[in-house]
C-alpha positions as CSV (number, residue, x, y, z in Angstrom):
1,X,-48.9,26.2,-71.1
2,X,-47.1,22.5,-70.0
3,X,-47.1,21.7,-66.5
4,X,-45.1,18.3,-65.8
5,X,-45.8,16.5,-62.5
6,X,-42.7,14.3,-61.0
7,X,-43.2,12.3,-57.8
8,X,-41.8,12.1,-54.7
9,X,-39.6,8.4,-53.7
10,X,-39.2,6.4,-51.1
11,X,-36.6,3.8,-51.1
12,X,-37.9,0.4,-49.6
13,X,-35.2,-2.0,-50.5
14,X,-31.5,-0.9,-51.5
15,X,-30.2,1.7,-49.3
16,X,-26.1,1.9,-49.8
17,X,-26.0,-1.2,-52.2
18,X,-27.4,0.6,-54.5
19,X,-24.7,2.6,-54.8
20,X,-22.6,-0.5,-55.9
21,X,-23.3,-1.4,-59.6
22,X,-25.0,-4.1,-60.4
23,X,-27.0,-4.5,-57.2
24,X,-30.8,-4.0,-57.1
25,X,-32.7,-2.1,-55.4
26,X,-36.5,-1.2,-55.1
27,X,-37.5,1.9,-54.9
28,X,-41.4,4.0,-54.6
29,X,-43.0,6.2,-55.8
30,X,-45.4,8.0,-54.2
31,X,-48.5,10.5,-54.6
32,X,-46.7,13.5,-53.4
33,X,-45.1,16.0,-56.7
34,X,-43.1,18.4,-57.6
35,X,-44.9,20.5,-60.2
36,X,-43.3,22.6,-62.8
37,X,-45.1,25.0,-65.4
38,X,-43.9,26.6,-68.5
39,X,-45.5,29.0,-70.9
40,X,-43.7,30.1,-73.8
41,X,-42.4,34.0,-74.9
42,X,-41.7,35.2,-78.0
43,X,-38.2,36.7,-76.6
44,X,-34.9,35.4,-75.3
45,X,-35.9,36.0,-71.2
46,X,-36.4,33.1,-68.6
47,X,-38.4,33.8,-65.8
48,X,-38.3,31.6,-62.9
49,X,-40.7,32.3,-60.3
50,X,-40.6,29.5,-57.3
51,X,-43.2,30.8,-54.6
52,X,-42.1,28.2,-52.1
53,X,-38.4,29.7,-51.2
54,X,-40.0,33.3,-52.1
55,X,-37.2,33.2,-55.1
56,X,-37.9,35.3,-58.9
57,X,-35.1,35.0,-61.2
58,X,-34.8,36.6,-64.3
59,X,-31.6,35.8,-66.9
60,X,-31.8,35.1,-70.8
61,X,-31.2,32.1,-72.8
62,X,-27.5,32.8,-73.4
63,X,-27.0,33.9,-70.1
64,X,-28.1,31.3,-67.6
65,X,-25.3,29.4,-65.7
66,X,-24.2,26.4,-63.4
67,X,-25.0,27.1,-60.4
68,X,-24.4,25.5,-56.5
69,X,-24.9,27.5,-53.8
70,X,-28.3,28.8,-53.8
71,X,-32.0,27.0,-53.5
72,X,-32.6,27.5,-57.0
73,X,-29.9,25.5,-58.1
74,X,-32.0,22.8,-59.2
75,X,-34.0,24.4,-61.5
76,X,-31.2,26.7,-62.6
77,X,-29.0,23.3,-63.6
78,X,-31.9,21.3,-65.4
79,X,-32.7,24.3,-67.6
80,X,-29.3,25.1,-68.2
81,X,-28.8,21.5,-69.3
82,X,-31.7,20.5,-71.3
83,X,-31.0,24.6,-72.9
84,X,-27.4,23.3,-73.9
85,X,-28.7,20.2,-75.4
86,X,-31.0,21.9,-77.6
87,X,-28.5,24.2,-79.0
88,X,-26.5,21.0,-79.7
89,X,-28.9,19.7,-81.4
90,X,-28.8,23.1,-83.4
91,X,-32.9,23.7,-82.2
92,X,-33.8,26.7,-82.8
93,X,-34.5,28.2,-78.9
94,X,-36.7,31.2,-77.2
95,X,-37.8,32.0,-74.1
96,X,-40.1,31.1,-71.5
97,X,-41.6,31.8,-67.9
98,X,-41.2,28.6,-65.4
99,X,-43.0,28.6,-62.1
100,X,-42.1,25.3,-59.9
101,X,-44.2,24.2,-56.4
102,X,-44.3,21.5,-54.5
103,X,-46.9,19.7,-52.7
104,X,-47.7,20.1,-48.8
105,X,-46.0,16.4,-48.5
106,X,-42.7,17.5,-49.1
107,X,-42.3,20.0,-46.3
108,X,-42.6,18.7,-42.5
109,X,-42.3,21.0,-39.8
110,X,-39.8,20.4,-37.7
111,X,-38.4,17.6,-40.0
112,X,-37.5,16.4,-43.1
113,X,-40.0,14.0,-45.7
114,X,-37.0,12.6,-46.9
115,X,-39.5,12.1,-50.3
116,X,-36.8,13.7,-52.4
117,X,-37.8,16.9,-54.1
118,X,-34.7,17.9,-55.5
119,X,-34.9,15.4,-57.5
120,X,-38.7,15.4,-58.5
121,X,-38.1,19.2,-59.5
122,X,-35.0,18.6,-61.5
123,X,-37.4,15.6,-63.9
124,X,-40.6,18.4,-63.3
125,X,-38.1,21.1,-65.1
126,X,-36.5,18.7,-67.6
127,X,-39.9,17.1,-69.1
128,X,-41.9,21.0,-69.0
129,X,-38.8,22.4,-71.1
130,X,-38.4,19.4,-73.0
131,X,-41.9,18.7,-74.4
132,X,-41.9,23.1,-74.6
133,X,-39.6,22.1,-77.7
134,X,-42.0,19.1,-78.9
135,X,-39.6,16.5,-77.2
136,X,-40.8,13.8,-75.2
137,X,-38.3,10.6,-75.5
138,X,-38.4,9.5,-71.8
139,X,-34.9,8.3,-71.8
140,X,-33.3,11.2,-73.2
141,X,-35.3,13.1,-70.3
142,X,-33.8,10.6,-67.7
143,X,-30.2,11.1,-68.8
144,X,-30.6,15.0,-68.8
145,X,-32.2,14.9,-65.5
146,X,-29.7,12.5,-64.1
147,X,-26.8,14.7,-65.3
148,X,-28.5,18.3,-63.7
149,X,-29.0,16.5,-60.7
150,X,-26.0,15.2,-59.8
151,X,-24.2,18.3,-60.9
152,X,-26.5,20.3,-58.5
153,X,-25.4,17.8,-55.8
154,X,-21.6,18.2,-56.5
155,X,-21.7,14.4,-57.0
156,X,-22.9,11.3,-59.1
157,X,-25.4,9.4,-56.7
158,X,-26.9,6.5,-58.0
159,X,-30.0,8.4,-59.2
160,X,-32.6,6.0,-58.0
161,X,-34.6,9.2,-56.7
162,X,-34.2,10.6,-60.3
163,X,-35.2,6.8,-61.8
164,X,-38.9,7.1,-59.6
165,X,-39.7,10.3,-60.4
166,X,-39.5,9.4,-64.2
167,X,-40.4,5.7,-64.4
168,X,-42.6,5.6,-61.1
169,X,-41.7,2.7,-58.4
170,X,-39.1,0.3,-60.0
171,X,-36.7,-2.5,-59.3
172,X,-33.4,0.1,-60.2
173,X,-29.8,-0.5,-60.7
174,X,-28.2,2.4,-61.0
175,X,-25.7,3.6,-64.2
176,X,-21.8,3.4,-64.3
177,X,-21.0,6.7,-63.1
178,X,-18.3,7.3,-65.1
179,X,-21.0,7.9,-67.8
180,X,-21.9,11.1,-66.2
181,X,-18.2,12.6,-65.5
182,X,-17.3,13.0,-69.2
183,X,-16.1,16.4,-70.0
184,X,-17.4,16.9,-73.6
185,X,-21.2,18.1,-73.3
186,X,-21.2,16.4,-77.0
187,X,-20.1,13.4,-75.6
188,X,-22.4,13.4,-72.6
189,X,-25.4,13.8,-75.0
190,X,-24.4,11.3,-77.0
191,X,-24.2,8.3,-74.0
192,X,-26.5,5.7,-72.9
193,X,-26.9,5.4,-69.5
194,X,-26.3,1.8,-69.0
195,X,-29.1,1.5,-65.5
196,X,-31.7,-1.0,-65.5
197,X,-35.5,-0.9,-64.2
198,X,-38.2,-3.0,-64.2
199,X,-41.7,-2.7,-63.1
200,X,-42.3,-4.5,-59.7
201,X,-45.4,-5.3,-58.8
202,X,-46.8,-4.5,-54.9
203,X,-49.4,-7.4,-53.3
204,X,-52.8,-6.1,-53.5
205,X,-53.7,-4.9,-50.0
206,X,-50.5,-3.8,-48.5
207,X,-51.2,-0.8,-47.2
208,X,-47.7,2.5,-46.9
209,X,-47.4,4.5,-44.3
210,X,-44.6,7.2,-43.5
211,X,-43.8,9.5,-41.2
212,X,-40.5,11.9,-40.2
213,X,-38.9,12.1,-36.9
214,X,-39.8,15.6,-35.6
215,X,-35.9,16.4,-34.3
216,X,-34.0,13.6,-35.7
217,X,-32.1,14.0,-39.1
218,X,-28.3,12.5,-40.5
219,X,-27.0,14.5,-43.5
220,X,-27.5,11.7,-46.3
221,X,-23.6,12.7,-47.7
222,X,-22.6,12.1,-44.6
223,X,-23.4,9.2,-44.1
224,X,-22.4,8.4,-47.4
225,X,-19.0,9.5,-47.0
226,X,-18.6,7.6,-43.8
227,X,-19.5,4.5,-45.6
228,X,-17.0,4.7,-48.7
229,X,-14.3,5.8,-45.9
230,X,-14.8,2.2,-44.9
231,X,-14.6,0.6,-47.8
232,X,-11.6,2.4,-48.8
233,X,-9.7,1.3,-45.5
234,X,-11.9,-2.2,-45.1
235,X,-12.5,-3.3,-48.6
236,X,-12.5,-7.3,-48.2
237,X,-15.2,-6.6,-45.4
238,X,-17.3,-4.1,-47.0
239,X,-17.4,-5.7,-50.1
240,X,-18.2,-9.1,-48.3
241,X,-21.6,-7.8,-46.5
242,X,-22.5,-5.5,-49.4
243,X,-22.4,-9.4,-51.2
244,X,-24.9,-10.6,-48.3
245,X,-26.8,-7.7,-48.1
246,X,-27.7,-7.4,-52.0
247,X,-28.4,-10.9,-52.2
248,X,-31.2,-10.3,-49.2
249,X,-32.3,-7.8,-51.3
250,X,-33.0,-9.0,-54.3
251,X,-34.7,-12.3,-52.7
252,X,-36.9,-9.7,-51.1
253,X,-37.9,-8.2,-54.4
254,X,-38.3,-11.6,-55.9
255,X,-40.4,-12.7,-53.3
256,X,-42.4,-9.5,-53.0
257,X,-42.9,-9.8,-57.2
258,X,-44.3,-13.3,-56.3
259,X,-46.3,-12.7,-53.8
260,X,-44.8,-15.1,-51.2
261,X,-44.9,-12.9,-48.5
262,X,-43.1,-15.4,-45.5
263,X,-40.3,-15.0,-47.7
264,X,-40.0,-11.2,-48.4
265,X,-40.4,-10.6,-44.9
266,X,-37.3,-13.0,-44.1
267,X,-35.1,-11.5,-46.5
268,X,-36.3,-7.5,-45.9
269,X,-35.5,-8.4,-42.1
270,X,-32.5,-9.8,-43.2
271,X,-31.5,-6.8,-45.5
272,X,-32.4,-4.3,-42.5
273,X,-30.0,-6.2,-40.0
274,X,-27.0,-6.2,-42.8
275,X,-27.6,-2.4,-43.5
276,X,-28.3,-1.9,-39.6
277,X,-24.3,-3.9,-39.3
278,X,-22.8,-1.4,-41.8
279,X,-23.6,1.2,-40.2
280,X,-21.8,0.2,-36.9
281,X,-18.8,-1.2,-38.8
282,X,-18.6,2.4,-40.6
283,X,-19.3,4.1,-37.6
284,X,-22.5,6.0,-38.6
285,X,-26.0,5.6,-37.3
286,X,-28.1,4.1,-40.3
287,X,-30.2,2.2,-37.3
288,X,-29.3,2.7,-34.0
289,X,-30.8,0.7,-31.0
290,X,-33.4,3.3,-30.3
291,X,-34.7,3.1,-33.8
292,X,-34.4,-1.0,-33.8
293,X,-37.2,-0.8,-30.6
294,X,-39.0,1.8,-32.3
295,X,-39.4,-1.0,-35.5
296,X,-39.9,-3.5,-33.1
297,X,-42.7,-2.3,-31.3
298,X,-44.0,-0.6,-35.0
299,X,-44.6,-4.8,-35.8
300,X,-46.3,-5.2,-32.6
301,X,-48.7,-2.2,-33.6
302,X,-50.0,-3.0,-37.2
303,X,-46.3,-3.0,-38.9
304,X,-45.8,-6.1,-41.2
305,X,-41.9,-5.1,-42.3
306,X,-40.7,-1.4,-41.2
307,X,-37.5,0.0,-41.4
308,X,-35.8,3.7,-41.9
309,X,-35.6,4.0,-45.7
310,X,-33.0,5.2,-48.1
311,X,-29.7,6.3,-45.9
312,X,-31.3,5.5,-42.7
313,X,-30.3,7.7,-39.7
314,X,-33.6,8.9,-38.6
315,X,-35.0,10.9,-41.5
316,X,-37.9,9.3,-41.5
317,X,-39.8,5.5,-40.9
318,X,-41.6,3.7,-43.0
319,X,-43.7,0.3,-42.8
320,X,-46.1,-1.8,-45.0
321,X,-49.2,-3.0,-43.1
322,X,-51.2,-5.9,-44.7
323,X,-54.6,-4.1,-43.9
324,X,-56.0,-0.8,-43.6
325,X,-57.3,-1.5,-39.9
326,X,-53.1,-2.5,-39.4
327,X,-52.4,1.0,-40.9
328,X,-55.0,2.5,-38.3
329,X,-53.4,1.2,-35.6
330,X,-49.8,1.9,-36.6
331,X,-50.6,5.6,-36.9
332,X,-51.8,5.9,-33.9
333,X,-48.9,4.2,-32.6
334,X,-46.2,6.4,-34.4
335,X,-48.6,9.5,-33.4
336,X,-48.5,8.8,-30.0
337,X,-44.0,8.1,-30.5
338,X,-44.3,12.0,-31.5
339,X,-44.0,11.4,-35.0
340,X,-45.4,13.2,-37.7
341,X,-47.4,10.8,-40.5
342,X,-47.1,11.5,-44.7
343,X,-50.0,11.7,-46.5
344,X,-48.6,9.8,-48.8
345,X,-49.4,6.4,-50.7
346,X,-47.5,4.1,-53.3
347,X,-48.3,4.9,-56.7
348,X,-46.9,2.5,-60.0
349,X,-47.0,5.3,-62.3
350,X,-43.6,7.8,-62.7
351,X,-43.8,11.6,-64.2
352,X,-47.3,13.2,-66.2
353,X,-47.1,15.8,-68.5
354,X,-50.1,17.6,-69.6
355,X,-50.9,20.7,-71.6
356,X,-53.2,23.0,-71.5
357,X,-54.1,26.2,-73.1
């Protein structure tokens, strides 16, 4: 039996620039994962068995398929991709029974975490099949995962969820997407992703918190979409504060990695304000003026930087406090605002695979 354990993401620094290659962004990882387990049969079935959406699938090894349009998909996509690899590589390949769950973290009532399970199961299901087969290179794994996920999303993102839940929290910039819209399967296998991470180091002492919006949620492709609609008909601008804003960016990581924390909270601030100006110019809500007083009175009440992370628009909040007494006193804060707080906390390590009998 394998069970491989991918975590959860938040992204901190890098929301829509991100998408842009080369630009930087840092992203989390967090304590809260998506767990998949595999034990091995002596026949050609797959099992699938995930509890959480009440879902049991049976199919074969010749017979599973793409699919888009039902919860399963991502699990259905990464074993039919890392399936398809191993028959390219002419392994030899049975069955097995899978069983995916995630933990409490990812499901908020009345909300959504916004800590990115699709993409934690889709590295779970990859690195369980994978090391089923006695494989274990991590950037094979990444590239396989990358490619299920984004054909379960019907699009290449810039896979910085993907990157976290295999490498753990990481400075990221993202692949050339054309490396993932190839048609040859042969070819696909064969490619390089050409994304970048590095290991970013977080102050001793800062302190995460997080916490969704009870009502509040924006369709991340939607906002997306609205954003590339105004780069197509405002390119000179957008590419002009995408300029400014990834520049903040990476002086935030820079000054985060060297611990000169006046700085990092100049340029996150900055960052937030650009992102916060894209959104009006694009006409979407990454950070509207109800949210700015809610991060405004969140620094007043134990916050040391806070912002809505990855595509904004009310998901969720987040906010690094620079004691645990400042993380006290923010919860209470944000619990008395109607929120509802993630157990969650920053973690540097990425996916864990263990085997047992």
């Amino acid at each position: 039996m394998i069970t491989a354990s991918a975590p959860g993401k938040i992204l901190l620094i890098g929301g829509y620039s991100v998408l842009e290659r080369p630009n930087f962004a840092y992203v989390l990882a967090v304590d809260a994962y998506v767990h998949a387990t595999v034990k091995p049969r002596k026949d050609d079935k797959i099992l699938i068995d995930i509890p959480q959406f009440k879902i049991t699938i049976e199919t074969t090894t010749s017979e599973i398929g793409t699919q888009n349009n039902i919860p399963a998909k991502f699990v259905l996509n990464a074993i039919k991709i890392v399936l398809d690899y191993l028959k390219f590589k002419h392994i030899s390949v049975s069955g097995f029974e899978i069983t995916t769950q995630s933990d409490k973290q990812f499901s908020v009532e009345g909300g959504k975490s916004g800590l990115g399970s699709s993409a934690a199961v889709t590295v779970a299901t990859v690195a369980a099949i994978l090391k089923l087969f006695k494989i274990t290179d991590i950037d094979l794994l990444h590239t396989l995962a990358q490619y299920a996920h984004a054909l379960s999303q019907g699009k290449v993102g810039s896979g910085f969820d993907v990157a976290a839940s295999c490498f753990g929290s990481v400075g990221y910039s993202r692949y050339s997407p054309e490396k993932l819209t190839i048609d040859s399967l042969g070819k696909l296998f064969e490619t390089e992703l050409d994304y970048d991470v590095m290991g970013v180091n977080m102050p001793p002492g800062f302190k995460l918190l997080a916490a969704s919006f009870p009502k509040d949620s924006m369709s991340t492709t939607f906002s997306v979409n609205k954003v590339m609609e105004f780069k197509k008909n405002n390119k000179n601008n957008y590419l002009t504060i995408m300029d400014k804003l990834n520049e903040a960016n990476e002086e935030a990581i820079d000054s985060l990695e060297m611990e000169d924390l006046n700085s990092f909270v100049k340029f996150f601030e900055e960052g937030r304000v650009l992102t916060k100006e894209l959104g009006k110019l694009a006409g979407v809500g990454i950070e509207t003026d109800e949210h700015t007083k809610l991060i405004e009175e969140s620094k007043q009440n134990g916050a040391f930087v806070c912002k809505l992370p990855g595509a904004g628009g009310g998901d969720s909040i987040v906010a690094l406090c620079k004691s645990e007494q400042d993380k006290i006193n923010l919860k209470k804060f944000w619990k008395k605002k109607g929120l509802k707080i993630l157990d969650v906390n920053v973690i540097s390590s990425g996916l864990r695979v263990e085997t047992g009998s």
